[in-house]
C-alpha positions in Angstrom: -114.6 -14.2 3.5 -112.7 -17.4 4.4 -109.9 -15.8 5.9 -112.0 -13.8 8.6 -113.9 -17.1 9.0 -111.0 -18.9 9.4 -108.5 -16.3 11.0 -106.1 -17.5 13.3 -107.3 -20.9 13.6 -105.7 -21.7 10.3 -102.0 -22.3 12.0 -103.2 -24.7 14.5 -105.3 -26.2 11.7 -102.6 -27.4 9.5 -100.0 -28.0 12.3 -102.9 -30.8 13.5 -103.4 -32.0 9.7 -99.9 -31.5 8.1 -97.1 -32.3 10.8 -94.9 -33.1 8.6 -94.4 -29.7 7.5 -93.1 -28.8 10.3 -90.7 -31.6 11.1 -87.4 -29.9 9.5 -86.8 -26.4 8.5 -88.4 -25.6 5.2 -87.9 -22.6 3.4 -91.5 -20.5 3.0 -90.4 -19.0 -0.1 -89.3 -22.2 -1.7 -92.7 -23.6 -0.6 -94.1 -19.9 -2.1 -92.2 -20.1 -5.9 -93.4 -24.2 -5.9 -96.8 -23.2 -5.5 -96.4 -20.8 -8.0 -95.1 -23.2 -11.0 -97.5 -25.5 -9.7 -100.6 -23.3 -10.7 -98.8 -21.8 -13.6 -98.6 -25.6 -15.0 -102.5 -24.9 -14.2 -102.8 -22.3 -16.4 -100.5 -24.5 -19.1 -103.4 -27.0 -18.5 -106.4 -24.8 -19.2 -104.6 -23.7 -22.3 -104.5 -27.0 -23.3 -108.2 -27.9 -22.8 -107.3 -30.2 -20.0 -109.5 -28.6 -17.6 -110.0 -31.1 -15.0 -106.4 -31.4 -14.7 -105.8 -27.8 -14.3 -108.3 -27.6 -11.5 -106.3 -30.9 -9.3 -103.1 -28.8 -10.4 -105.1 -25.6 -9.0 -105.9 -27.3 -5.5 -102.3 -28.5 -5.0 -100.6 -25.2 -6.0 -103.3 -23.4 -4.0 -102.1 -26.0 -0.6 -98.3 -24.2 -1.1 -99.5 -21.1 -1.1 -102.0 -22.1 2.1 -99.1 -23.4 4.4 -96.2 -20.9 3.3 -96.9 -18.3 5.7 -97.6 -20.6 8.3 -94.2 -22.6 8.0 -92.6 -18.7 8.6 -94.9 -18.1 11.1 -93.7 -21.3 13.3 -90.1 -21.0 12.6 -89.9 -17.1 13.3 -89.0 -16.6 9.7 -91.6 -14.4 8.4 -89.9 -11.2 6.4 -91.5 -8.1 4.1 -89.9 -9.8 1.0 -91.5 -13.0 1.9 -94.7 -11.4 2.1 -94.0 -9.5 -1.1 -93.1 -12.2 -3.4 -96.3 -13.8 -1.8 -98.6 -11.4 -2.8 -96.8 -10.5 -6.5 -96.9 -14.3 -8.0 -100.5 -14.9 -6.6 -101.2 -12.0 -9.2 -99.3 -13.8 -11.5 -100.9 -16.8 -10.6 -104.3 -14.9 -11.2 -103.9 -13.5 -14.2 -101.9 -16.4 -15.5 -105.1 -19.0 -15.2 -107.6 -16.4 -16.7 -104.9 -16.2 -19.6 -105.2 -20.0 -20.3 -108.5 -20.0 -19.9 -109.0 -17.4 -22.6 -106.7 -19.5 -24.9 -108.7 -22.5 -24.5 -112.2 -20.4 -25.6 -110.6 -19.0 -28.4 -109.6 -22.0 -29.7 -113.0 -23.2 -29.2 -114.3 -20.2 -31.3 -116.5 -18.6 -28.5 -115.5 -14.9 -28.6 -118.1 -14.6 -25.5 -116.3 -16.4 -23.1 -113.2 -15.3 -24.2 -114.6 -11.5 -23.3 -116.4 -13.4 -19.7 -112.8 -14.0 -18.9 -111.1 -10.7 -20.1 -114.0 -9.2 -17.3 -113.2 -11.5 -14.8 -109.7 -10.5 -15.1 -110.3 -7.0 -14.7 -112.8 -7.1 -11.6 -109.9 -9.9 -10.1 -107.4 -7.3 -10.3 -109.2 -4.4 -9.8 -110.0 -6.3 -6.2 -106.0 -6.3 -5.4 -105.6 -3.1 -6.6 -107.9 -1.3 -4.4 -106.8 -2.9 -1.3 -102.9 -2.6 -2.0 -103.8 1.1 -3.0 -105.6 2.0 -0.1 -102.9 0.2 1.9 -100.3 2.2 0.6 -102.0 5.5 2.2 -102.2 4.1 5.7 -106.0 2.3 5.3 -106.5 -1.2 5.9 -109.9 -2.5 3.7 -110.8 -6.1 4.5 -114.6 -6.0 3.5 -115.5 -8.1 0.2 -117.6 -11.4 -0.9 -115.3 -12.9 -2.5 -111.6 -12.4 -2.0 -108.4 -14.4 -3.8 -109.8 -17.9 -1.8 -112.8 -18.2 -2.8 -112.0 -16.5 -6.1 -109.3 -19.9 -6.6 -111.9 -22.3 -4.9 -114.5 -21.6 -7.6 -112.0 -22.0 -10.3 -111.0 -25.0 -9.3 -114.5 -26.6 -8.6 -115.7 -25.3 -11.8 -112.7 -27.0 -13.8 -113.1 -30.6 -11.7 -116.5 -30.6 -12.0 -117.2 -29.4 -15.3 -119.0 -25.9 -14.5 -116.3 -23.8 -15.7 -119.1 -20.9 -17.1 -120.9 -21.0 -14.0 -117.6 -21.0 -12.1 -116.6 -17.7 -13.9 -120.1 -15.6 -14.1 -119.8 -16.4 -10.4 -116.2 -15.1 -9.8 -116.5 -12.2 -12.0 -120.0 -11.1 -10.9 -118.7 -11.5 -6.8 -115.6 -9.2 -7.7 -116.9 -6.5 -9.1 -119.2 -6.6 -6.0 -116.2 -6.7 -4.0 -114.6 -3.8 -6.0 -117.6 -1.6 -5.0 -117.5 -2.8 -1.5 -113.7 -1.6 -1.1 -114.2 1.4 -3.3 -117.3 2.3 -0.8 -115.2 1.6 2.4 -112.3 3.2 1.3 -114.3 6.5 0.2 -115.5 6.0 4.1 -112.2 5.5 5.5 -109.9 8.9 3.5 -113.3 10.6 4.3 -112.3 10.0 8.3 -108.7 10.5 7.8 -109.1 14.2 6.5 -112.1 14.9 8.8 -109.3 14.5 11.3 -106.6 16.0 9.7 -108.6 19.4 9.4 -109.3 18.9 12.9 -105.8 18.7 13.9 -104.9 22.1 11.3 -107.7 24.1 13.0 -106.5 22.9 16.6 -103.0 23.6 15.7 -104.1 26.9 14.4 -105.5 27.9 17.5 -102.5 27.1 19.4 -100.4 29.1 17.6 
């Protein structure tokens, strides 16, 4: 939801705000693997209990990952691998925060939280999943309330400002709506692409 609100605005946005970036060559996947440890010291973080910490730790891993693409965007560095390693250690990252936040429950002795969190890891990667899936057949989903951004934003403000539960019922309730929503619209989409395929058989038939 952020991205389409944000679109391409979102260069010029941090070219205005963060200059500096752009003042000698930076590697995007350097800036991509920081970002990474950064929110993986996060997850360390929620492990420990030290859950306002892990959410400032969340918000400064989460800037890495904002500006990384747009560094290779300006200096006409942008590559598949680039944009691979992107998307693989945000799952990482993902799954790695739900992780310490599970630790942290346990060890608190709240089995039902630990299980809110096993859910909201499911329905977060389910939401990947089903785009990447129907991606890798030629069908581009972009339809969903609540996609990684938001998903990361809500982590974060929970941690900070003490509403981690709320924070989570939140993000796990929004993704499984999201998982519906991409299920539906991909069911919608393969439903298209073999109306037409059949189309093209019988026309090809009748040629021959």
């Amino acid at each position: 939801m952020i991205k389409s609100l944000v679109g391409q605005r979102l260069d010029g946005l941090i070219h205005r705000l963060f200059p500096i970036l752009f003042w000698r060559r930076l590697d995007p996947n350097s800036l991509t693997v920081s970002g990474c440890l950064i929110s993986l010291a996060a997850a360390a973080a929620f492990g420990e209990g030290w859950l306002r910490a892990g959410g400032v730790l969340i918000l400064l891993g989460g800037f890495f990952d904002l500006v990384d693409g747009v560094v290779a965007r300006h200096q006409g560095s942008s590559t598949r691998f680039g944009g691979f390693l992107d998307s693989t250690l945000d799952r990482l990252v993902d799954l790695a925060l739900l992780v310490g936040l599970s630790v942290h429950f346990a060890r608190l002795g709240r089995p039902d939280l630990v299980l809110l969190v096993g859910v909201t890891a499911i329905a977060c990667a389910l939401v990947s999943y089903a785009k990447a899936r129907a991606e890798l057949d030629g069908v581009q989903i972009e339809v969903g309330i609540l996609e990684r951004g938001e998903r990361i934003g809500l982590l974060a403000a929970g941690a900070i400002l003490g509403w981690m539960v709320p924070a989570l019922v939140v993000v796990a309730i929004g993704s499984i709506i999201t998982v519906i929503q991409r299920v539906a619209a991909a069911h919608q989409e393969f439903a298209k692409l073999e109306a037409c395929g059949k189309v093209g058989q019988e026309a090809g038939g009748q040629q021959e």
